[in-house]
Backbone as XML, in Angstrom:
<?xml version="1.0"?>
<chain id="A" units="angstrom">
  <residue number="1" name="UNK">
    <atom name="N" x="92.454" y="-130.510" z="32.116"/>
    <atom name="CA" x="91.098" y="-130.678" z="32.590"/>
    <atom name="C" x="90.699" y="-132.137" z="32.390"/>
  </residue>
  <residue number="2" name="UNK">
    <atom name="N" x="90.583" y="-132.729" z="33.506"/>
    <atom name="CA" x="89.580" y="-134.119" z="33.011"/>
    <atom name="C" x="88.562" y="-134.119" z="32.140"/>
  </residue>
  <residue number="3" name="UNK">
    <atom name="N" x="88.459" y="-135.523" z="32.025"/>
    <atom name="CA" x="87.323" y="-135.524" z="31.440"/>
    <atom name="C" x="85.631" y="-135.527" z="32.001"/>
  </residue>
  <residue number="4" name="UNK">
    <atom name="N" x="85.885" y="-135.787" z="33.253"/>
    <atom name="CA" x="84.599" y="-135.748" z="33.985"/>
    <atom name="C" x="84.382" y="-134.438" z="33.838"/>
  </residue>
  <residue number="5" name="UNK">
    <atom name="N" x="85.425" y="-133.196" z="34.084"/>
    <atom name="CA" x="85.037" y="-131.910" z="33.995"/>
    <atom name="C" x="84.375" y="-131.316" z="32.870"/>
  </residue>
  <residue number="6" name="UNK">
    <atom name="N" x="85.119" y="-131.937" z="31.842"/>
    <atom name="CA" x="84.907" y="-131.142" z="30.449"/>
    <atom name="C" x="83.249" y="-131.749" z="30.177"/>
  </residue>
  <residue number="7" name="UNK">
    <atom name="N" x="83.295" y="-133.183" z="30.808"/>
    <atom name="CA" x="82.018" y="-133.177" z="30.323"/>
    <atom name="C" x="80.344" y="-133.027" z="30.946"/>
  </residue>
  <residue number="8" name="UNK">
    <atom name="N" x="80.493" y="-132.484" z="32.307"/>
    <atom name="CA" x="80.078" y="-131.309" z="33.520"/>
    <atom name="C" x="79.691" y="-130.167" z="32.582"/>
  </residue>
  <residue number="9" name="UNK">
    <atom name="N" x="81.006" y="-129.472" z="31.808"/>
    <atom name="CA" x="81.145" y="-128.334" z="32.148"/>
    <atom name="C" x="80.012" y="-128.167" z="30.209"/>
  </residue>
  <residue number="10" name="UNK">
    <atom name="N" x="80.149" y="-128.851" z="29.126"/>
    <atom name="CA" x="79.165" y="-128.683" z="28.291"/>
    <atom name="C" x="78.148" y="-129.031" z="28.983"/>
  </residue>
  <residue number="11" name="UNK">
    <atom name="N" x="77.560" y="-129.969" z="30.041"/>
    <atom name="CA" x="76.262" y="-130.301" z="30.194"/>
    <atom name="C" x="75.516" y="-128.828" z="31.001"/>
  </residue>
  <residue number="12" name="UNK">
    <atom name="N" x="76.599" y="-127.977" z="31.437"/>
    <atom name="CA" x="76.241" y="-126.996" z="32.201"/>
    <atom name="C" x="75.581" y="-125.471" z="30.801"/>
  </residue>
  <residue number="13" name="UNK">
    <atom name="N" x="76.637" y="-125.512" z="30.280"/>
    <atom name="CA" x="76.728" y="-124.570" z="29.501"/>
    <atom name="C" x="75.196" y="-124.782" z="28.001"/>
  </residue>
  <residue number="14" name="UNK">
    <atom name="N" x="74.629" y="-126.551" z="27.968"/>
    <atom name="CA" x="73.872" y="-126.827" z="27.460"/>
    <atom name="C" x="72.162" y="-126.521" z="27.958"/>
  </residue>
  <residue number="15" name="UNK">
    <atom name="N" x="72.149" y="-126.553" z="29.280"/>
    <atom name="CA" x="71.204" y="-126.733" z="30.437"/>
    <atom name="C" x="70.908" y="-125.140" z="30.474"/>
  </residue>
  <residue number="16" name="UNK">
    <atom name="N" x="72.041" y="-124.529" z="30.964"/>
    <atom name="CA" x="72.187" y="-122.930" z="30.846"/>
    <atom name="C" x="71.203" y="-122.224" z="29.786"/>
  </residue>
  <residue number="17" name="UNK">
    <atom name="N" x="71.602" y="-122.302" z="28.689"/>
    <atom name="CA" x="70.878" y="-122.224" z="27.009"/>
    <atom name="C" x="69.804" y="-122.876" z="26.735"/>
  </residue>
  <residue number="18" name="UNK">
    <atom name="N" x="69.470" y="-123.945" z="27.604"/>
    <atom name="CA" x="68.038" y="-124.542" z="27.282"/>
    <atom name="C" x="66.907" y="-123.587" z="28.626"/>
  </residue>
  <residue number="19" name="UNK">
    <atom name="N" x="67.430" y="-123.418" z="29.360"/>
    <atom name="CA" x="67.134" y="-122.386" z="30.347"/>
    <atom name="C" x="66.503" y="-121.305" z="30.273"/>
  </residue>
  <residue number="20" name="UNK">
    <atom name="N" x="67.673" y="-120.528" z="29.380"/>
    <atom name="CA" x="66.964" y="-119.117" z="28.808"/>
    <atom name="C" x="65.795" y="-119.121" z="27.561"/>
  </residue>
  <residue number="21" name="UNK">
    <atom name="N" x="66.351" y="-120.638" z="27.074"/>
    <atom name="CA" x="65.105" y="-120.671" z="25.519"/>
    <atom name="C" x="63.809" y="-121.009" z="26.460"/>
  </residue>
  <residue number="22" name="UNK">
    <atom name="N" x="63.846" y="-121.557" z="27.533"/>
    <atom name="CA" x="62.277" y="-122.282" z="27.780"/>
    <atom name="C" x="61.877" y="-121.017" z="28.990"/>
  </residue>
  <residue number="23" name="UNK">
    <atom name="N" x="62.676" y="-119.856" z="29.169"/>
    <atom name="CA" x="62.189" y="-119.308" z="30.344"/>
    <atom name="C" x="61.742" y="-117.979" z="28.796"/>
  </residue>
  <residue number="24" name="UNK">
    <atom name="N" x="62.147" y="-117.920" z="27.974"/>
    <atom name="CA" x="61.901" y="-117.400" z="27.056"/>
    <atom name="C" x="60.369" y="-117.750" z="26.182"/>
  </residue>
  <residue number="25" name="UNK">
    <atom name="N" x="60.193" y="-118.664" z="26.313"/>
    <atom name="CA" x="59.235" y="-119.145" z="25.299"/>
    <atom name="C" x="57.769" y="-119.265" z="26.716"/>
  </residue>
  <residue number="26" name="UNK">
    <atom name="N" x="57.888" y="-118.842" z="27.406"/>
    <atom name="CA" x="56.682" y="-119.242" z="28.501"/>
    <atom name="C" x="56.165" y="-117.813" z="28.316"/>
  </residue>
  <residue number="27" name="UNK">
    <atom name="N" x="54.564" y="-117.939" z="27.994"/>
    <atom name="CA" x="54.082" y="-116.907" z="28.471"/>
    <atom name="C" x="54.272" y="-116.605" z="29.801"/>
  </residue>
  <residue number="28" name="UNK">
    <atom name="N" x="53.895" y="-114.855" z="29.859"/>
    <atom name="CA" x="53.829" y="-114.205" z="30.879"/>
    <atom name="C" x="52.712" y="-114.535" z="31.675"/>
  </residue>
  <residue number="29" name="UNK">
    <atom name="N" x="52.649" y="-114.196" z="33.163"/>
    <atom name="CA" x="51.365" y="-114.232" z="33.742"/>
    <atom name="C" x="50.556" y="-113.129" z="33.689"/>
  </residue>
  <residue number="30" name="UNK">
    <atom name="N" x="51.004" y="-112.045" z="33.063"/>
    <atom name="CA" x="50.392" y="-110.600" z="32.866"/>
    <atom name="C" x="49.338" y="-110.670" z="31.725"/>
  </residue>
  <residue number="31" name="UNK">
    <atom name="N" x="49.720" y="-111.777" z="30.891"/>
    <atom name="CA" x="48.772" y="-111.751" z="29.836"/>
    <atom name="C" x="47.338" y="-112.248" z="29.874"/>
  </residue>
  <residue number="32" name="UNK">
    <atom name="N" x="47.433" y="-113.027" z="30.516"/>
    <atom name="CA" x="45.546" y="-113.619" z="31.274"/>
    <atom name="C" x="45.161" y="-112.511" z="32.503"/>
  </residue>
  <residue number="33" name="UNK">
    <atom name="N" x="46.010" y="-111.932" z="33.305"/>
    <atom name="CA" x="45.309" y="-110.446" z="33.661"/>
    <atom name="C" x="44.867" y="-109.671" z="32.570"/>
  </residue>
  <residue number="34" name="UNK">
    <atom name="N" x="45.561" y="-109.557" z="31.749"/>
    <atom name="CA" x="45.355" y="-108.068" z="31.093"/>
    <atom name="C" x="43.847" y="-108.677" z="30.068"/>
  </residue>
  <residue number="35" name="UNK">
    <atom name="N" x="43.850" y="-109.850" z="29.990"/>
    <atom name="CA" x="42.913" y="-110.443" z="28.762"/>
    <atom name="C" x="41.837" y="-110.713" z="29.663"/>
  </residue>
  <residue number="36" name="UNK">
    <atom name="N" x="41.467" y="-110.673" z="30.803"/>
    <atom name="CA" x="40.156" y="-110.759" z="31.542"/>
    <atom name="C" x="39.758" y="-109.162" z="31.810"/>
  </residue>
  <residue number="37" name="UNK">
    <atom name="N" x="40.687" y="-108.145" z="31.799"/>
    <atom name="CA" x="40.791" y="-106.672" z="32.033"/>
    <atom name="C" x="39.920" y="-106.155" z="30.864"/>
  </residue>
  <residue number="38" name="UNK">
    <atom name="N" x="40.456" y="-106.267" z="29.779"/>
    <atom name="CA" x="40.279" y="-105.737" z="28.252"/>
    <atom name="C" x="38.496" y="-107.212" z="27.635"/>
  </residue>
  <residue number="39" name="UNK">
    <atom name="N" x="38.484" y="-108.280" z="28.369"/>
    <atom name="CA" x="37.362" y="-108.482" z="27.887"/>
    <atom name="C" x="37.786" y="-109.649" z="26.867"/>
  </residue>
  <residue number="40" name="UNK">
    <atom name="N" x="38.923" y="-110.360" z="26.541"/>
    <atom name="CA" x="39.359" y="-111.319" z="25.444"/>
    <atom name="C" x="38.885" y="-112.440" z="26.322"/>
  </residue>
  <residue number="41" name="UNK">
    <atom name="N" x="38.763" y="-113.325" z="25.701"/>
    <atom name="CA" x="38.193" y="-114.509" z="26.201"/>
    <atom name="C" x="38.630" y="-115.570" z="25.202"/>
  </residue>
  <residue number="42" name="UNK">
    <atom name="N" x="39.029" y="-116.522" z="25.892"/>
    <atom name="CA" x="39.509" y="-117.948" z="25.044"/>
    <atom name="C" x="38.536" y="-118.695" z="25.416"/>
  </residue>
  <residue number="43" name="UNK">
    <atom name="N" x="37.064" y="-118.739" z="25.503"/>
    <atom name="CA" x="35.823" y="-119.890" z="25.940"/>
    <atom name="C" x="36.012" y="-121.821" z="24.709"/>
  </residue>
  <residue number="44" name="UNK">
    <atom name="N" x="36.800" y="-120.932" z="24.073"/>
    <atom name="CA" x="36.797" y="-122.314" z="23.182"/>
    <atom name="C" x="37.510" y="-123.678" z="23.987"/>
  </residue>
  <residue number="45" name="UNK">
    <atom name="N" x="37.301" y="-125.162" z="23.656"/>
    <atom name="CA" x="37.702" y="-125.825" z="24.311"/>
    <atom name="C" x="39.371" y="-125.809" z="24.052"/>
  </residue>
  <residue number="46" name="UNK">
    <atom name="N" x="39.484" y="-125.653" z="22.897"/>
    <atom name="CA" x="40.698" y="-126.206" z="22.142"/>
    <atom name="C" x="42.047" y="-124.527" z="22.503"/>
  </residue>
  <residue number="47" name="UNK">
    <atom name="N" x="41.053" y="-123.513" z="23.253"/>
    <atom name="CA" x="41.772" y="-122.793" z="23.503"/>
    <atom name="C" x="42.344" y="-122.441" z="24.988"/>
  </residue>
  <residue number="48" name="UNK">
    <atom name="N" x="41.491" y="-123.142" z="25.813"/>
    <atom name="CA" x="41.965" y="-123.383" z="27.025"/>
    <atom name="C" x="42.438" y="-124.135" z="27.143"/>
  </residue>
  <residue number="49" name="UNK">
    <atom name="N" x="42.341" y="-126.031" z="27.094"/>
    <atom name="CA" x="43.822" y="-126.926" z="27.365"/>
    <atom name="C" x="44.424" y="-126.317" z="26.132"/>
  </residue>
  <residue number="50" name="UNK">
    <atom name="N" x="44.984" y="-126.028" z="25.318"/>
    <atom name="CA" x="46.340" y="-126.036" z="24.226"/>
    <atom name="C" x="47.149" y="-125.336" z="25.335"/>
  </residue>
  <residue number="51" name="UNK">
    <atom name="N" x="46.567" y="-124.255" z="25.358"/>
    <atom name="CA" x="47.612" y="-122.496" z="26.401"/>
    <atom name="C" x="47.973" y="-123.353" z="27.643"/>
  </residue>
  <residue number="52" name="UNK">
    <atom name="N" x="46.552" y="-124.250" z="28.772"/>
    <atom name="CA" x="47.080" y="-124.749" z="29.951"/>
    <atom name="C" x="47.875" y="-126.006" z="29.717"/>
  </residue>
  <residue number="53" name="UNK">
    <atom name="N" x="48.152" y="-126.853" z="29.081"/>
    <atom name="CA" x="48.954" y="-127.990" z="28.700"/>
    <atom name="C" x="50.314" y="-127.515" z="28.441"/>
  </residue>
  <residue number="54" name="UNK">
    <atom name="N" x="50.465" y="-126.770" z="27.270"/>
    <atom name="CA" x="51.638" y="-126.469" z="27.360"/>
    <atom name="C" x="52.492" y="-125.486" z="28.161"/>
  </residue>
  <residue number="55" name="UNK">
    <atom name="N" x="52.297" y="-124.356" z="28.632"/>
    <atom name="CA" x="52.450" y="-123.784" z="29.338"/>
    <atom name="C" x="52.987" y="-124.502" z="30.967"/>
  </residue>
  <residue number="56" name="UNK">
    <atom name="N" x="51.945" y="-125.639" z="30.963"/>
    <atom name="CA" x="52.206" y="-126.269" z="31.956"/>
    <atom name="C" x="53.555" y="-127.298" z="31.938"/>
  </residue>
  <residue number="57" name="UNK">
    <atom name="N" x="53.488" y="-127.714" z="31.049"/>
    <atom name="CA" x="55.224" y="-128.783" z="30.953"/>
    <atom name="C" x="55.951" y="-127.714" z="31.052"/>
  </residue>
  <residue number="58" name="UNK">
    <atom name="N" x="56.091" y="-126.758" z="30.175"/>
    <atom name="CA" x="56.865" y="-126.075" z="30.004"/>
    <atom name="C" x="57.279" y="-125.577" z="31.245"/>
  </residue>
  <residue number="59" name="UNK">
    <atom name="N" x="56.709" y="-124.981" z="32.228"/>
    <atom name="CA" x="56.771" y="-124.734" z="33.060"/>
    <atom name="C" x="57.419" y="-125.574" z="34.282"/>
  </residue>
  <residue number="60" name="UNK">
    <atom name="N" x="56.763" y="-127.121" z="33.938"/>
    <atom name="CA" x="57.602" y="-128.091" z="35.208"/>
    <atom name="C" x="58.909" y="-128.511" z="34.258"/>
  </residue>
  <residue number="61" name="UNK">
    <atom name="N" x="59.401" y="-128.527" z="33.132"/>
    <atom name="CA" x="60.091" y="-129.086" z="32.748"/>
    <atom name="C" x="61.361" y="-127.783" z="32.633"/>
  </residue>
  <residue number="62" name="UNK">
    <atom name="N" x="61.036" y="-126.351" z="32.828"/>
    <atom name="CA" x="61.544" y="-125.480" z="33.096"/>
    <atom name="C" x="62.273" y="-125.636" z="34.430"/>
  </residue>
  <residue number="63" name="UNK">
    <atom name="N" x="61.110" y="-126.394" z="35.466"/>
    <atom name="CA" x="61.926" y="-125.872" z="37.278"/>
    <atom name="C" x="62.721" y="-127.576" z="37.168"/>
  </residue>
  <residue number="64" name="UNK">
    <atom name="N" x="62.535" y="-128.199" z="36.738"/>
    <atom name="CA" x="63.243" y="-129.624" z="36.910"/>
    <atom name="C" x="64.427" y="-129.028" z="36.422"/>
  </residue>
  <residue number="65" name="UNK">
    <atom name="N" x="64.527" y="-128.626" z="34.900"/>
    <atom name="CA" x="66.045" y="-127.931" z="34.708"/>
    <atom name="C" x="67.062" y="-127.459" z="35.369"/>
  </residue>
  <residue number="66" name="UNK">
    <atom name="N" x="65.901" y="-125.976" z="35.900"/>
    <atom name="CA" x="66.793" y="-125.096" z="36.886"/>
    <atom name="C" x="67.217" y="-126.119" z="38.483"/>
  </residue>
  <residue number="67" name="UNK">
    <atom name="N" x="66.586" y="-126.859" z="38.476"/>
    <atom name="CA" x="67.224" y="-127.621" z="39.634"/>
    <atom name="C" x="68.617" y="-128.782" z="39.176"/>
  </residue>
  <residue number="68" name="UNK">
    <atom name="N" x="68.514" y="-129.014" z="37.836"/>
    <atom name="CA" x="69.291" y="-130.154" z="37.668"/>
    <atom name="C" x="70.662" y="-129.137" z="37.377"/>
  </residue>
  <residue number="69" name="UNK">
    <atom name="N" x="70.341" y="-127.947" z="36.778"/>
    <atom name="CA" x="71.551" y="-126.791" z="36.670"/>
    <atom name="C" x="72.229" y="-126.613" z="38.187"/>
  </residue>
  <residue number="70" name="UNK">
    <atom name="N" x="71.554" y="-126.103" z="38.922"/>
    <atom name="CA" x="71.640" y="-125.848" z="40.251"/>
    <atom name="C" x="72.791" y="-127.130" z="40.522"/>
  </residue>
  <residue number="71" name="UNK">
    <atom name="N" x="72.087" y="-128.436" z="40.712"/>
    <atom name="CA" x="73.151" y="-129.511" z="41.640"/>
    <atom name="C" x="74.228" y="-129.708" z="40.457"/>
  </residue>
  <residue number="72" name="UNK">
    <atom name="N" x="74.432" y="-129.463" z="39.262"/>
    <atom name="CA" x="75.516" y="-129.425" z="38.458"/>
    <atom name="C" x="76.177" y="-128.590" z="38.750"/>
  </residue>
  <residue number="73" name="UNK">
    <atom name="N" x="76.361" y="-127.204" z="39.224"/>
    <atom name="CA" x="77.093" y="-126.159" z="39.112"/>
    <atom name="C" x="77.742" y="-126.250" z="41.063"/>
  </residue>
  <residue number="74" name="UNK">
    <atom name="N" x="76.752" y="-127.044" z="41.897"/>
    <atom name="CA" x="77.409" y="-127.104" z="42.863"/>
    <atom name="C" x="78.482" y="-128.617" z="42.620"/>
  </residue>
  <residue number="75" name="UNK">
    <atom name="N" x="78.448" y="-129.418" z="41.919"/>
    <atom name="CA" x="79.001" y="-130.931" z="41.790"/>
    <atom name="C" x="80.648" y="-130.492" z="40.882"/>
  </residue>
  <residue number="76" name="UNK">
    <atom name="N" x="80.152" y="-129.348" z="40.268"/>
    <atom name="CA" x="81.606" y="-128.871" z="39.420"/>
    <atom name="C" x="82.339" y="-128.043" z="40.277"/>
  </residue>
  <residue number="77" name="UNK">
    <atom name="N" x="81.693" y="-127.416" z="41.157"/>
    <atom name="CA" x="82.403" y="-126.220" z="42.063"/>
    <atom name="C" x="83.062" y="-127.476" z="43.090"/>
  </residue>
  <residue number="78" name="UNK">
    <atom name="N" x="82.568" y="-128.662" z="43.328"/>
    <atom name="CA" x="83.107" y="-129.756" z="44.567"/>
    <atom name="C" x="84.131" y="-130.032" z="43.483"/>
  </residue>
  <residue number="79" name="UNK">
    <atom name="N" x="84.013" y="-130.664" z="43.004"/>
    <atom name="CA" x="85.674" y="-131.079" z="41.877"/>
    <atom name="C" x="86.400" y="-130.219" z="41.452"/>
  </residue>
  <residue number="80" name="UNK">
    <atom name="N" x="86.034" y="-129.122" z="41.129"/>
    <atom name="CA" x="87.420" y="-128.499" z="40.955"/>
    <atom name="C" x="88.027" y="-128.100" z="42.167"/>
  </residue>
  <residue number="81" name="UNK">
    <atom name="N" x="87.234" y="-128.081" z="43.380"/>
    <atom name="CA" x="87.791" y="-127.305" z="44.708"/>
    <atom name="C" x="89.274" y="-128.558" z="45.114"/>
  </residue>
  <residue number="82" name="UNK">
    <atom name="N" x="88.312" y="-129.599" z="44.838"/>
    <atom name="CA" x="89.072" y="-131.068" z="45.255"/>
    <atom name="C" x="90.610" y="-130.817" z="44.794"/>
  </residue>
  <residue number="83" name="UNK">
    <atom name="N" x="90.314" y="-130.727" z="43.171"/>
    <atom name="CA" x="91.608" y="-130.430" z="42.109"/>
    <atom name="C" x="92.684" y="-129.982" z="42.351"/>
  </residue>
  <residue number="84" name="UNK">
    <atom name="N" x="91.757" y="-128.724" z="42.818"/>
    <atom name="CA" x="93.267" y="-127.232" z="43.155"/>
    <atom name="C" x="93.470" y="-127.566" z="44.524"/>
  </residue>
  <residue number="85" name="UNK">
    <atom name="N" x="93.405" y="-128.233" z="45.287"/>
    <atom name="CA" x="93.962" y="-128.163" z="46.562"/>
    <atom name="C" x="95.271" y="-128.107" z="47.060"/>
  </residue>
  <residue number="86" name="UNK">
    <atom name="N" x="96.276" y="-127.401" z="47.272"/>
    <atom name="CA" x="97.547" y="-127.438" z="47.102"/>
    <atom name="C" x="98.323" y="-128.599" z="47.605"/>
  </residue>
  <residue number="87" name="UNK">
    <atom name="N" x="98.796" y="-129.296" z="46.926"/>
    <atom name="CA" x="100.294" y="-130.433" z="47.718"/>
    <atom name="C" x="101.047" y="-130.111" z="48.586"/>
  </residue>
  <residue number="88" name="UNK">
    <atom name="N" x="101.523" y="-130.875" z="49.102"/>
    <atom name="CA" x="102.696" y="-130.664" z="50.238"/>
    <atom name="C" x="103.995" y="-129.639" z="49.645"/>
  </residue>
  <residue number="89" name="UNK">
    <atom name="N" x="104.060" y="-130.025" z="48.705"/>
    <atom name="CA" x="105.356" y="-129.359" z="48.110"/>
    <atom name="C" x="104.943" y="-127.918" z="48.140"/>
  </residue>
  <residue number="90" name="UNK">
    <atom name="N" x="103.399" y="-127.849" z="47.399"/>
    <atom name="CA" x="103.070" y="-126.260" z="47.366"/>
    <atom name="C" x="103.142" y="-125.308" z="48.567"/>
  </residue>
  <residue number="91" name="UNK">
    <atom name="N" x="102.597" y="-125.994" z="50.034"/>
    <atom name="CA" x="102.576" y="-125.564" z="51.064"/>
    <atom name="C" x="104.098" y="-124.668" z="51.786"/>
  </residue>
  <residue number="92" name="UNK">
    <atom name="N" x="104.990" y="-125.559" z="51.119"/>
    <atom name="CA" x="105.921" y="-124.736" z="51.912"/>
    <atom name="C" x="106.707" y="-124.132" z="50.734"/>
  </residue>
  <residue number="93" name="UNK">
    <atom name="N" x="105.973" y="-123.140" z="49.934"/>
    <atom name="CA" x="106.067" y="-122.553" z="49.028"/>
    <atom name="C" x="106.702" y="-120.901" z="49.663"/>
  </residue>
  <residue number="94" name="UNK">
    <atom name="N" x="106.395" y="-120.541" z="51.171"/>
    <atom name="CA" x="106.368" y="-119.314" z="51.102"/>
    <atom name="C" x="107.447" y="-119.362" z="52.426"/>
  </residue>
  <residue number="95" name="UNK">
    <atom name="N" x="107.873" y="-120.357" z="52.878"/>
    <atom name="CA" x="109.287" y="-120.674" z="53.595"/>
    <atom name="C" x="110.614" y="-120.641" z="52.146"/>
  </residue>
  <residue number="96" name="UNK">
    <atom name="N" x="110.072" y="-121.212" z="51.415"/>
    <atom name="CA" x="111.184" y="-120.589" z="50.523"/>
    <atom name="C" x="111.710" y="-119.804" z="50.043"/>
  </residue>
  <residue number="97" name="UNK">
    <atom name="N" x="110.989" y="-118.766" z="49.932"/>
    <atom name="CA" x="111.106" y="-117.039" z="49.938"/>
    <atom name="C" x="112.474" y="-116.501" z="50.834"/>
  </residue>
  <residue number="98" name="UNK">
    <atom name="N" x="111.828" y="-116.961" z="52.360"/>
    <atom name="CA" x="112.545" y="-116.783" z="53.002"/>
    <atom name="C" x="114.251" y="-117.506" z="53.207"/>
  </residue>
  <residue number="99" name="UNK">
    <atom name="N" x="114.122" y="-118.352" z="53.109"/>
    <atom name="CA" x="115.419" y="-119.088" z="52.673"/>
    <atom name="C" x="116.179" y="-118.573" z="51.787"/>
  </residue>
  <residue number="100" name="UNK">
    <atom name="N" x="115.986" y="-118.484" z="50.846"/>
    <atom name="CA" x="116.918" y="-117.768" z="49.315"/>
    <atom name="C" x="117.687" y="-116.483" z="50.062"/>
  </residue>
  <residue number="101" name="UNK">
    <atom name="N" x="116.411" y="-115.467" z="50.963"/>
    <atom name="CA" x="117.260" y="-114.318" z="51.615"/>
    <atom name="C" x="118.061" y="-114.975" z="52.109"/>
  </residue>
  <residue number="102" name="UNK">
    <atom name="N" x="117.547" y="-115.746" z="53.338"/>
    <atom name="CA" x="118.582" y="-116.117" z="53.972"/>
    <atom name="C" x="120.087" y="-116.448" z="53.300"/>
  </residue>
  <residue number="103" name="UNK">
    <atom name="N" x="119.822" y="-117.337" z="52.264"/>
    <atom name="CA" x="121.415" y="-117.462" z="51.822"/>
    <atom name="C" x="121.928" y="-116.865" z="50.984"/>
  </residue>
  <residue number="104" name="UNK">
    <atom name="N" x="121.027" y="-115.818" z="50.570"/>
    <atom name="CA" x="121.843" y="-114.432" z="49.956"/>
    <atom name="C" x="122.980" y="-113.755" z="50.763"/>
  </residue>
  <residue number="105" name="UNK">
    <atom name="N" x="121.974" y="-113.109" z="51.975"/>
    <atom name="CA" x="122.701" y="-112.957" z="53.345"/>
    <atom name="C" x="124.329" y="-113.544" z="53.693"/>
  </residue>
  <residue number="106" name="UNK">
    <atom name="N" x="123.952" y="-114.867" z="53.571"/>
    <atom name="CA" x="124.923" y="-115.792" z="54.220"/>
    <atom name="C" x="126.391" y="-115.654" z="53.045"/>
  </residue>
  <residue number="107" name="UNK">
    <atom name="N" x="125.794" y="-115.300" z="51.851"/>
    <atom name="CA" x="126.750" y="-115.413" z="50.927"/>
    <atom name="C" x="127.863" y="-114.622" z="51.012"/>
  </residue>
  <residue number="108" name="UNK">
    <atom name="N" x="126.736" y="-112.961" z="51.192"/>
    <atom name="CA" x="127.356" y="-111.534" z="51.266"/>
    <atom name="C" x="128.326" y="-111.692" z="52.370"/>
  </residue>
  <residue number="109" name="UNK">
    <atom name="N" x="128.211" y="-112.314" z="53.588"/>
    <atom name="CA" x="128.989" y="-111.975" z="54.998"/>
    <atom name="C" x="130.196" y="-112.849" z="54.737"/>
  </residue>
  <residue number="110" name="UNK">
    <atom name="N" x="130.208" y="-113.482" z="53.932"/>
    <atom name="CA" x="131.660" y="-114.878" z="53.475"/>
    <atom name="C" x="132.318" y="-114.067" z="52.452"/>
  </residue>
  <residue number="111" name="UNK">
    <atom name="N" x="131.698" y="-113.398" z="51.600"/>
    <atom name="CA" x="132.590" y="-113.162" z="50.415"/>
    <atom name="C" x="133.551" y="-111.394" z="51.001"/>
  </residue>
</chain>
């Protein structure tokens, strides 16, 4: 494995895990329904920006992720495709099959 790969492939597996912690840590949107439903009220100043501030990075710094995951996982799928592409030698991999019969064949009818 190169090294461009290997080091793709932690930035993927890092991004991944920061992913689930920040899609984890975001409130729900069910919870300001259910808290205007039931009558809770955050009127304080310090309780409306804290919840909308953070919530809010969190949130853009969540979809910037999932996009920077996204063009990583297509940029690793382009290099390794590149990688494995078979050689010339590999190509006529399945004419050789046939050959070997062939001079099996050829052997049996001489001996």
């Amino acid at each position: 494995m190169e090294t461009l790969e290997l080091i793709l492939c932690i930035a993927l597996i890092v991004l991944a895990v920061f992913l689930v912690v920040a899609v984890l840590m975001q409130s729900g949107k069910s919870n300001k329904l259910s808290g205007t439903i039931t009558g809770a009220s955050s009127d304080s100043f310090y309780g409306k920006t804290k919840g909308r501030t953070a919530d809010a990075i969190l949130s853009k710094l969540t979809a910037i992720v999932a996009v920077l995951f996204a063009i990583l996982v297509i940029a690793v799928y382009v290099i390794q495709a590149q990688t494995a592409e078979p050689k010339a030698d590999e190509k006529t991999e399945g004419t050789s099959a046939s050959t070997t019969v062939e001079n099996d064949k050829d052997e049996e009818k001489s001996a």
